[in-house]
C-alpha positions in Angstrom: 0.0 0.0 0.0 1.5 3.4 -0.9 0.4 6.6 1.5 1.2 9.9 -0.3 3.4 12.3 2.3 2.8 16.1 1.0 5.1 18.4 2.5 3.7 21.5 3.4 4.9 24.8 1.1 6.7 27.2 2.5 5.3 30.8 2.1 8.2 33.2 1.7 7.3 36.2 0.6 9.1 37.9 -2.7 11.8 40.7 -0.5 12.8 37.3 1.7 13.2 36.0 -1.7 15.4 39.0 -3.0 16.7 39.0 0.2 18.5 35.3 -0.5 19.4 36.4 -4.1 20.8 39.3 -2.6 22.9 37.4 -0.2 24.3 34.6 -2.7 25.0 36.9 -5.5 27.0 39.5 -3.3 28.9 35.8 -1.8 29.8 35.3 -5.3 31.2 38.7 -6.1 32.9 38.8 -3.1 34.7 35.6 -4.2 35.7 36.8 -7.7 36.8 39.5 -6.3 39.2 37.6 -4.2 40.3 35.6 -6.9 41.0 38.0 -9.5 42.5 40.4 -6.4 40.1 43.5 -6.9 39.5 44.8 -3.6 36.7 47.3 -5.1 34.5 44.3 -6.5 35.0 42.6 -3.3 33.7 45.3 -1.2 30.8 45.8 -3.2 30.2 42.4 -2.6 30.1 42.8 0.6 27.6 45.5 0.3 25.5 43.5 -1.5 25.5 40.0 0.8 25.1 42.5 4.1 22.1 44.5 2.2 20.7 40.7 1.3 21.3 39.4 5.0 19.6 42.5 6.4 16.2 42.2 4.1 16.1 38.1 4.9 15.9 38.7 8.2 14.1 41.9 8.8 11.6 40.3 6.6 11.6 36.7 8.2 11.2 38.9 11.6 7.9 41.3 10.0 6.2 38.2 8.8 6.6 35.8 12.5 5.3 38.8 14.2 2.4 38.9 11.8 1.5 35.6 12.2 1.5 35.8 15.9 -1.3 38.5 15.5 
């Protein structure tokens, strides 16, 4: 007998979304940077990945006090 186990979706709204793209994108300029020894495209980066961290989180804080309402 085969039982079907659906996982729950997650609902992550689109800025947590940008929020991760944000994050991995800057990671990935931040390691070219480093290997092509630009200091310049490594900072901004940087910039971009913090930017990214802060949306993911101020947004993944916004919607668990939402859904405590």
């Amino acid at each position: 007998m085969l039982v079907s186990t659906k996982k729950k979706k997650i609902l992550m709204p689109g800025s947590a979304r940008a929020g991760i793209g944000l994050l991995l994108l800057g990671a990935i300029i931040v390691g070219l940077g480093q290997y092509m020894n630009r200091g310049a495209l490594s900072f901004y980066g940087f910039i971009m990945a913090a930017i990214g961290f802060a949306l993911y989180m101020t947004t993944s804080f916004v919607v668990k006090r939402k859904a405590k309402i």
